[in-house]
C-alpha positions in Angstrom: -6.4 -15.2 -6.8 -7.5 -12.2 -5.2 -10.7 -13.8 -3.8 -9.2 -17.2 -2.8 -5.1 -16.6 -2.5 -2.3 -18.1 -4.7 -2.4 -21.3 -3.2 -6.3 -21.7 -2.8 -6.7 -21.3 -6.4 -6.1 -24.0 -9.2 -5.1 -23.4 -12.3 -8.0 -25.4 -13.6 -9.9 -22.8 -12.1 -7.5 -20.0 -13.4 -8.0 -21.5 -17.4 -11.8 -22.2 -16.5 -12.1 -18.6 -15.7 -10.3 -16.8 -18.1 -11.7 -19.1 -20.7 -8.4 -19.8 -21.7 -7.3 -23.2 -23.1 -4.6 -24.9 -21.4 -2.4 -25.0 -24.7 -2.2 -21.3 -24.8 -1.4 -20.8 -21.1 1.5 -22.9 -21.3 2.7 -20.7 -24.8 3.2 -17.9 -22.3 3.8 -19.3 -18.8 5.8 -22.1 -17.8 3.9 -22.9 -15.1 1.1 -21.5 -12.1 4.1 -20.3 -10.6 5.8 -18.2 -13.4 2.1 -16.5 -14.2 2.1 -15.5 -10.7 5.1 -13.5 -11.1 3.6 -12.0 -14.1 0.7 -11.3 -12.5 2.2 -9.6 -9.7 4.5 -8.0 -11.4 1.5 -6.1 -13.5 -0.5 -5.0 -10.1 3.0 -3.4 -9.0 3.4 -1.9 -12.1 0.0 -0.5 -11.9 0.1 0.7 -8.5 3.7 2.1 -8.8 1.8 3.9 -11.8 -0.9 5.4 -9.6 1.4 6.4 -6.4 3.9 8.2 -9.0 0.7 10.8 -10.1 0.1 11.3 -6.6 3.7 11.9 -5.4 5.2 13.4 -8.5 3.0 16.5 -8.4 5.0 18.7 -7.3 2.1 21.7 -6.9 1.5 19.7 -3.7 3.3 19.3 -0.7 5.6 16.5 0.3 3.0 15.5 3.4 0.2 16.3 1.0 0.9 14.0 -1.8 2.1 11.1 1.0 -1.5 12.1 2.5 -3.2 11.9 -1.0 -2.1 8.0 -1.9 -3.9 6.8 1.9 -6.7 9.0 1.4 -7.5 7.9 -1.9 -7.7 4.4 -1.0 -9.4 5.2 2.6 -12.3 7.0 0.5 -12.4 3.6 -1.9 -13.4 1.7 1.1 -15.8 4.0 2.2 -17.6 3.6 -1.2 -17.3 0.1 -2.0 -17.2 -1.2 1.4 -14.1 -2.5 4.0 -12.7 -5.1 2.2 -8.8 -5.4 0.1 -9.3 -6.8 -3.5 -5.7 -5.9 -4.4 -3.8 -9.0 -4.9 -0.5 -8.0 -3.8 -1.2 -7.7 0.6 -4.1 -10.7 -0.4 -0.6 -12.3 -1.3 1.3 -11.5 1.0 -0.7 -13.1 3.9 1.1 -16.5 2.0 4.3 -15.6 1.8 5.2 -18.1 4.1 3.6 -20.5 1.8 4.7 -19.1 -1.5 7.3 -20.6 -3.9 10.9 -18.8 -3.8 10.4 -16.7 -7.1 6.6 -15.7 -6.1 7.8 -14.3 -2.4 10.3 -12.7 -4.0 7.7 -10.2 -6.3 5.6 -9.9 -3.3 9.0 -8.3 -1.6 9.9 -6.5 -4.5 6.8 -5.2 -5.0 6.7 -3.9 -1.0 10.3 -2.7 -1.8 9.9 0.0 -4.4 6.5 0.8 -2.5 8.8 1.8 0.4 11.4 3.4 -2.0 8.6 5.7 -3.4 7.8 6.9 -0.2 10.9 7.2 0.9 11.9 10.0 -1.7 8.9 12.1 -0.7 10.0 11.7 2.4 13.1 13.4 1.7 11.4 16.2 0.1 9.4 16.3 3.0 12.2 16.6 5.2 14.1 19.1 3.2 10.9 21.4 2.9 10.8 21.5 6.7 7.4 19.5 6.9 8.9 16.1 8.5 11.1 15.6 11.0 14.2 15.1 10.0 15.2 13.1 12.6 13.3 9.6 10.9 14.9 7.7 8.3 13.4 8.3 5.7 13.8 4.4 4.4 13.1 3.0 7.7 10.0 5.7 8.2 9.0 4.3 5.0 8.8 1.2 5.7 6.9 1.4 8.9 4.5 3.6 6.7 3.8 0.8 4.6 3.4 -1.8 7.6 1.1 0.6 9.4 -0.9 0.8 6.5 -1.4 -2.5 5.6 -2.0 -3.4 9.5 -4.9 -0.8 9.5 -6.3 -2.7 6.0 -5.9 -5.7 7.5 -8.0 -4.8 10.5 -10.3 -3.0 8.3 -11.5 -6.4 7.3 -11.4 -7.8 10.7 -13.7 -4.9 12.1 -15.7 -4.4 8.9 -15.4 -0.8 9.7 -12.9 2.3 7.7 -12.0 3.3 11.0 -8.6 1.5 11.7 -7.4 3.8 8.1 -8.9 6.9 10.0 -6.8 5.9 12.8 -3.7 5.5 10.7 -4.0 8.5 8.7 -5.0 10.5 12.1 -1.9 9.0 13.7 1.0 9.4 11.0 -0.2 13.0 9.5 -1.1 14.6 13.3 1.6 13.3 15.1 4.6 10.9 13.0 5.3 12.7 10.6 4.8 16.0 12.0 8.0 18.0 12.9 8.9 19.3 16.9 8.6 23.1 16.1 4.7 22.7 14.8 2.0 22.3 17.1 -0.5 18.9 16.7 -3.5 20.1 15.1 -5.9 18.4 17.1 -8.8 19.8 19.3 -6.5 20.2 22.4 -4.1 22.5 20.2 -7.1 24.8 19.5 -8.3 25.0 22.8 -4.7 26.2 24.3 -4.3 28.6 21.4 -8.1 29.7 22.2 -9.5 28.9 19.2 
């Protein structure tokens, strides 16, 4: 399902794979449909797993930990090359195409994503390091979109540079409050450094 899509994949395929007999797929699942659900349902719990050590260590800073979850997975791509394996945005391409209960994990799944993010965004604001002006739930959100725009056009481009450019853009200038200066060339240059 990652390689080929929800739909593009049978469960023929799925059972032939897995060497699984039909028999016993249907002891657990009631159908392609309900071990999609499942299925998704374990990458978000997995992921939600990984973002919560980034973002719950608190011996970081709010815009260090966000900054930590994007880098990790920008310096992935770097290493294995600039492609997404993870099935959840792979599914989420379909959602048009998806049955009612699997859209519904895909959303979910992009929900508490957001909702994650959106607390440390909080703490962010609170500690002075984003502007507190943004939403925090709407600034998460866009977080999320921007990111999976820049993964998406990672693949188009075959090049890490569209999650340079997102990382670049929220951490230098989004999320960075009015009172500090960017920290780009041009700042250094004023400040004659």
């Amino acid at each position: 399902m990652g390689a080929k899509g929800f739909n593009g994949c049978g469960l023929s395929e799925i059972l032939a794979r897995a060497e699984v007999p039909k028999g016993s797929f249907y002891h657990y699942f009631a159908s392609k449909e309900d071990f999609g659900v499942a299925l998704i349902e374990r990458a978000r719990d997995e992921y939600l797993d990984s973002l919560r050590e980034h973002l719950t260590d608190r011996r970081r800073s709010a815009v260090g930990r966000l900054r930590s979850i994007f880098e990790d997975t920008r310096n992935e791509c770097a290493r294995t090359g600039p492609t997404v394996e993870c099935l959840i945005p792979k599914l989420a391409l379909e959602t048009a195409t998806l049955s009612a209960p699997v859209h519904a994990a895909v959303k979910c799944s992009y929900e508490q994503w957001s909702a994650i993010i959106a607390q440390v965004i909080r703490e962010g604001q609170a500690a002075g390091e984003i502007d507190a002006a943004h939403d925090p739930d709407r600034l998460a959100r866009v977080l999320v979109m921007l990111w999976e725009g820049a993964a998406v056009r990672m693949q188009i481009d075959r090049s890490i540079q569209p999650l340079d450019d997102f990382l670049a853009f929220v951490f230098d200038t989004l999320l960075r409050p009015e009172s500090l200066p960017q920290s780009g060339p041009e700042t250094r240059t004023r400040s004659g450094g």
